[in-house]
C-alpha positions as CSV (number, residue, x, y, z in Angstrom):
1,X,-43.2,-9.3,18.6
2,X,-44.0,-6.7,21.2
3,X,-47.5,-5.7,22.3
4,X,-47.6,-1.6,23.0
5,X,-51.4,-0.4,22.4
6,X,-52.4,2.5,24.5
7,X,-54.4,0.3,26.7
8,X,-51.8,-1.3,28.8
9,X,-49.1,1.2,28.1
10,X,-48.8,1.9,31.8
11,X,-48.5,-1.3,32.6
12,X,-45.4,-2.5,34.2
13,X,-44.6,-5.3,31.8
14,X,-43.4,-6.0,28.3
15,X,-45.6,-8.3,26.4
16,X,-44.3,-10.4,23.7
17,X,-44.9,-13.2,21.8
18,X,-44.2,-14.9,18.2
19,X,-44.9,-13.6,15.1
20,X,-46.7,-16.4,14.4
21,X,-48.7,-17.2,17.2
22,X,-49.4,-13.6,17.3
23,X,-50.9,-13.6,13.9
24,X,-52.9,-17.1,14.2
25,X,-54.8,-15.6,17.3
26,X,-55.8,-11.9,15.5
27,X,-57.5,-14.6,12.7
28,X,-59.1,-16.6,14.9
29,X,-60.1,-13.7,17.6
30,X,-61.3,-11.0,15.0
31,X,-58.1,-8.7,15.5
32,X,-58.4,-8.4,19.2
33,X,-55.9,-8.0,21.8
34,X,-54.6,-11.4,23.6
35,X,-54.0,-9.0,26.6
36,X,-57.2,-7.3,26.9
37,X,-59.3,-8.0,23.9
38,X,-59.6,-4.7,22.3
39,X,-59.7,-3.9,19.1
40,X,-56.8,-2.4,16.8
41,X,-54.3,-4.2,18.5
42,X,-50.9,-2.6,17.3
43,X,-47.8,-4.6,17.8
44,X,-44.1,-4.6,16.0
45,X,-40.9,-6.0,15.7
46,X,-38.7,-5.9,18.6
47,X,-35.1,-6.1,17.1
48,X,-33.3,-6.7,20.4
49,X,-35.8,-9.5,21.3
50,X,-35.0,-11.1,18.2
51,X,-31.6,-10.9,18.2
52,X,-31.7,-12.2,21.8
53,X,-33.5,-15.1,21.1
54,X,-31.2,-15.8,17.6
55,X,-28.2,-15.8,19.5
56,X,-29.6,-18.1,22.2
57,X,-27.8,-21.3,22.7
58,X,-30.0,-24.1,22.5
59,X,-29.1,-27.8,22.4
60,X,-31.3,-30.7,19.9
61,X,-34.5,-31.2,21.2
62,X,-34.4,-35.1,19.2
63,X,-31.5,-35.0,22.0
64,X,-33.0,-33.6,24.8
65,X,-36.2,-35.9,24.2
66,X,-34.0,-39.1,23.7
67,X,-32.4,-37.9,27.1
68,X,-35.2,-37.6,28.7
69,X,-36.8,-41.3,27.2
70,X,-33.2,-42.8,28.5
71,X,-34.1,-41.7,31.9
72,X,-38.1,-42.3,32.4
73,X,-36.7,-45.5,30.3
74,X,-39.7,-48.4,31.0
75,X,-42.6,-45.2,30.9
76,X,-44.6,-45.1,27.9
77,X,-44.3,-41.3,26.1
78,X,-46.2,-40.3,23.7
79,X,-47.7,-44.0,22.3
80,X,-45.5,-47.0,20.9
81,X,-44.8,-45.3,18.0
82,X,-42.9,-42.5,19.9
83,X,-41.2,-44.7,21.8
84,X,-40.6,-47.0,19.1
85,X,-38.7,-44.2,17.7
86,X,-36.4,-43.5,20.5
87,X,-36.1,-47.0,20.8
88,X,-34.8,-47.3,17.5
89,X,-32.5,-44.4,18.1
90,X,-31.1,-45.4,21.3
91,X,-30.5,-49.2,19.7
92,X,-28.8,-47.5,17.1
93,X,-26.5,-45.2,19.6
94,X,-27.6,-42.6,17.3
95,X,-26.8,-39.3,18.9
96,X,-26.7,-35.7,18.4
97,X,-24.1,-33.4,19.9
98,X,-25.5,-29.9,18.1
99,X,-24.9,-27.0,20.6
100,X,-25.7,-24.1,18.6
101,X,-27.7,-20.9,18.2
102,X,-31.5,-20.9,18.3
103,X,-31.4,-19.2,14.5
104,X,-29.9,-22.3,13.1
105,X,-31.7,-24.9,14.5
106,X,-34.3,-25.4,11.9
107,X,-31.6,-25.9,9.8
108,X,-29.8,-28.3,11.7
109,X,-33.5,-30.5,12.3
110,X,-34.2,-30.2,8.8
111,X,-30.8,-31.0,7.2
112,X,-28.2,-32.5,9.6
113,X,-29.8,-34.0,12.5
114,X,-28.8,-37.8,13.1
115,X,-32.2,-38.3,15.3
116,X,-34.5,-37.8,12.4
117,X,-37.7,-39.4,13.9
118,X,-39.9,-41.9,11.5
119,X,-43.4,-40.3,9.9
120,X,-45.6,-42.1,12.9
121,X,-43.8,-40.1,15.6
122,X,-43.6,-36.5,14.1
123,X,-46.9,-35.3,16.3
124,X,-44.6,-36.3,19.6
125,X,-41.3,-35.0,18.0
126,X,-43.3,-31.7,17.1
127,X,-45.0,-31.1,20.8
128,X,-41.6,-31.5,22.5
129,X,-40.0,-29.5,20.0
130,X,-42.7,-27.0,20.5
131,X,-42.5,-27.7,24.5
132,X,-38.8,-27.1,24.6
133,X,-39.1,-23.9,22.2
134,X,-41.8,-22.9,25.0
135,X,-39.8,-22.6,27.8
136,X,-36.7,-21.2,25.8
137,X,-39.2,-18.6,24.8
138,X,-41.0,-18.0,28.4
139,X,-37.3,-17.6,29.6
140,X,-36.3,-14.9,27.0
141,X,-39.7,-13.2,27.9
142,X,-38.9,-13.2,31.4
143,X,-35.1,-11.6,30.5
144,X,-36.8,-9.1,28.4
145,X,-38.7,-8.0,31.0
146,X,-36.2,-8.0,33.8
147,X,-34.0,-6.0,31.2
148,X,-36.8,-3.5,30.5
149,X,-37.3,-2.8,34.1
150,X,-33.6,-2.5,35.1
151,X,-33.0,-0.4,31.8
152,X,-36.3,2.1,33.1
153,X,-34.7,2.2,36.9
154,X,-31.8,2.9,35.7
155,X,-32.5,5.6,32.9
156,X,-31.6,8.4,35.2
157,X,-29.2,7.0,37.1
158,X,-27.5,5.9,33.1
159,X,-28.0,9.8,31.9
160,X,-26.2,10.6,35.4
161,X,-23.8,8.1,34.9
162,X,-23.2,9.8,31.6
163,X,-23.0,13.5,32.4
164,X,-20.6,12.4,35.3
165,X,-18.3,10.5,32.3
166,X,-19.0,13.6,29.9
167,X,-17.9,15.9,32.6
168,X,-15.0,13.8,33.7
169,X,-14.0,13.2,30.1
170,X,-14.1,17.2,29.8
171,X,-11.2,17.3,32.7
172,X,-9.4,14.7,31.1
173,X,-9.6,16.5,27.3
174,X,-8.6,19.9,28.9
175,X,-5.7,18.5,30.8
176,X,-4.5,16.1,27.9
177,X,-5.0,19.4,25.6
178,X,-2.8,21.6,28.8
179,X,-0.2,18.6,28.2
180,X,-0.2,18.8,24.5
181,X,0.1,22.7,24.3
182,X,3.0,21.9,27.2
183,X,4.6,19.2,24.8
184,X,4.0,21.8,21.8
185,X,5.5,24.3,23.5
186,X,8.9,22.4,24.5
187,X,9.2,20.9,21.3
188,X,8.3,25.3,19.5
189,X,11.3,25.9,22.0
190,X,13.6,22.7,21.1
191,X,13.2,23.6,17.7
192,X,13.9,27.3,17.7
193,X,17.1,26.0,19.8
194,X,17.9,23.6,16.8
195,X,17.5,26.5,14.0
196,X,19.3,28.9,16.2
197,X,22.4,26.0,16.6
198,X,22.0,25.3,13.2
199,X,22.4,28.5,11.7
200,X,25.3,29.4,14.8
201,X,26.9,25.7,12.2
202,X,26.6,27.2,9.5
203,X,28.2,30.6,10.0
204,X,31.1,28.7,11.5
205,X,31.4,26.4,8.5
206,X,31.2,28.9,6.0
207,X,33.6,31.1,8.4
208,X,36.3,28.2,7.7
209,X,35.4,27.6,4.5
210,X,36.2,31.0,3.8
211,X,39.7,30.8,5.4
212,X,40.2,27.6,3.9
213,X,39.7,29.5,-0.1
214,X,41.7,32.4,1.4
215,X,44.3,29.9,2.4
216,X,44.6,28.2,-0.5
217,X,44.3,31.4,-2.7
218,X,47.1,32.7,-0.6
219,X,49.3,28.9,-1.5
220,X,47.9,29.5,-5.2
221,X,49.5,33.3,-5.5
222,X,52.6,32.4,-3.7
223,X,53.0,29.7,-5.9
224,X,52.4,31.4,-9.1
225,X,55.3,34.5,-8.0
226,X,57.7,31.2,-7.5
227,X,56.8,30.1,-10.8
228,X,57.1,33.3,-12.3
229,X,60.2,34.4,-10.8
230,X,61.8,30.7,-11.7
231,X,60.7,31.4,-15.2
232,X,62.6,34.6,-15.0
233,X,65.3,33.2,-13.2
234,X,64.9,30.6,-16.2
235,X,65.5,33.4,-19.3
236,X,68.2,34.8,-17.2
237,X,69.9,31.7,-17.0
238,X,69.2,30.7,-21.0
239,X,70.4,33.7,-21.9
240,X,73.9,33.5,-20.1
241,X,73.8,30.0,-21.4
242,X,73.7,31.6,-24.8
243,X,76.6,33.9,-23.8
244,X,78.9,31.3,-22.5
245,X,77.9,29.4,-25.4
246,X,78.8,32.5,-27.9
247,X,82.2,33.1,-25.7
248,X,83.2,29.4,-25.9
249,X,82.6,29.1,-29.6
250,X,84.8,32.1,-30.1
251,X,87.2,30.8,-27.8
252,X,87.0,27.2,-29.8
253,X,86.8,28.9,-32.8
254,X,90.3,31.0,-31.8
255,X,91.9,27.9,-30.6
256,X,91.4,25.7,-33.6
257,X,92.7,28.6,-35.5
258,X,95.9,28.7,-33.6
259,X,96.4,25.2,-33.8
260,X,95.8,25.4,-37.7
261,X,98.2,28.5,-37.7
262,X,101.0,27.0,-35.6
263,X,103.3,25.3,-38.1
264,X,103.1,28.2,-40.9
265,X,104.5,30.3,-37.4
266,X,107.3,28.1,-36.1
267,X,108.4,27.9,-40.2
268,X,108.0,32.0,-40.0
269,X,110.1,31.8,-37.0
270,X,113.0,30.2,-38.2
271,X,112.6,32.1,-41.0
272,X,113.1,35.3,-39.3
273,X,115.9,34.0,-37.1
274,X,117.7,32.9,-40.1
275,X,117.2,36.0,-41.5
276,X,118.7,38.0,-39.0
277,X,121.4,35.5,-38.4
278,X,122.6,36.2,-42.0
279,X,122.4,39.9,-41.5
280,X,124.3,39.7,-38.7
281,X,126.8,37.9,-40.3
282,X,126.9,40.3,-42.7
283,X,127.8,43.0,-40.4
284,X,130.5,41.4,-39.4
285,X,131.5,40.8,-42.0
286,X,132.0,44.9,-42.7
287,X,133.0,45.3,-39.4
288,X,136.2,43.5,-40.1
């Protein structure tokens, strides 16, 4: 918790304390300040305090204190029954290698600790528990302060610090946007290059694509006049075909008749020859 009444908030240092504590004392004191003994003490939470002293890394004070009894080993601590409990531990090798944050070691000395001392020696185990927490505590008050200082020295010199960066990352939007409108601009012109090929493509394709149908209309036309004048060429030809074929059945036709005909003619032949034979027989025969 952090101390800020109007009474000492000139002062050059940051009070705090636990919430605990802090509470046990305004019961036993009447409400009054620990710092100046007022009344209305006003106090709150100090979020960055806690979080400091959550996320400090603490080692087991059962560990630390059997350390400690190792090395003042033959001094009496705390009564027998203390030390008959780190004697018990230290017989045992019972040790405790928890390195952890401050937030979780109640429940590591609740729940998991090796070193948990006997019912006789919980007032020692408690006081150097308490003793370690002390100091861990005194040093985070001492950080806290040393950070509060620095942080009020430093205020201006921090809002300097950040115009300066505000500033300089002004100059370095404007000249990342002076890039981009650059890069915009080339990439407007690449494009406009593109359409303008593109389109330059496409009138030459459709350009041959033209004379290609022209082409081929020009094959198609020929083709159909050859066809045509075949087909007339084709008539032409049947019909002459049907001429010849008229002539030569007439010509057959004549030819078989002759041959039919050719006996009755050779018998009329001799026929006639014997006819005139005998007349001219028989006009010689007057004749003489």
């Amino acid at each position: 918790m952090e101390l800020h009444c109007d009474e000492h908030e000139k002062a050059d240092q940051v009070y705090l304390v636990g919430e605990q504590c802090l509470q046990n004392y305004l019961k036993q004191n009447n409400g009054k300040c620990p710092i100046e003994q007022h009344d209305n003490c006003e106090f709150s939470q100090v979020k960055t305090a806690r979080k400091f002293a959550s996320e400090l890394l603490v080692i087991c004070p059962r560990q630390f204190d059997l350390k400690r009894e190792q090395l003042n080993e033959g001094t009496k601590l705390g009564g027998e029954e203390g030390e008959s409990c780190d004697e018990s531990n230290s017989k045992n090798n019972y040790n405790c290698n928890f390195k952890g944050k401050m937030k979780d070691l109640k429940d590591h000395l609740d729940n998991s600790c090796k070193l948990i001392p006997t019912k006789q020696s919980i007032p020692y185990e408690s006081t150097n528990q308490f003793d370690v927490m002390s100091k861990q505590i005194k040093e985070l008050q001492n950080f806290c302060h040393t950070f509060f200082l620095s942080s009020c020295l430093n205020k201006s010199q921090t809002k300097n610090i950040i115009k300066l960066k505000k500033k300089e990352n002004v100059k370095n939007l404007k000249a990342d946007s002076l890039k981009k409108d650059e890069q915009i601009f080339e990439l407007i012109k690449d494009i406009q290059q593109f359409k303008t090929e593109m389109n330059q493509t496409i009138v030459d394709l459709k350009r041959q694509q033209n004379e290609q149908i022209d082409n081929f209309k020009r094959e198609l036309q020929e083709k159909d006049e050859t066809i045509t004048t075949l087909k007339i060429d084709n008539i032409e030809f049947k019909k002459q075909m049907e001429q010849y074929q008229i002539k030569y059945n007439e010509y057959k036709q004549n030819i078989e008749t002759k041959v039919e005909n050719q006996p009755q003619i050779e018998e009329d032949k001799k026929m006639n020859k014997k006819s005139k034979s005998k007349k001219m027989n028989k006009k010689n025969k007057k004749n003489t």
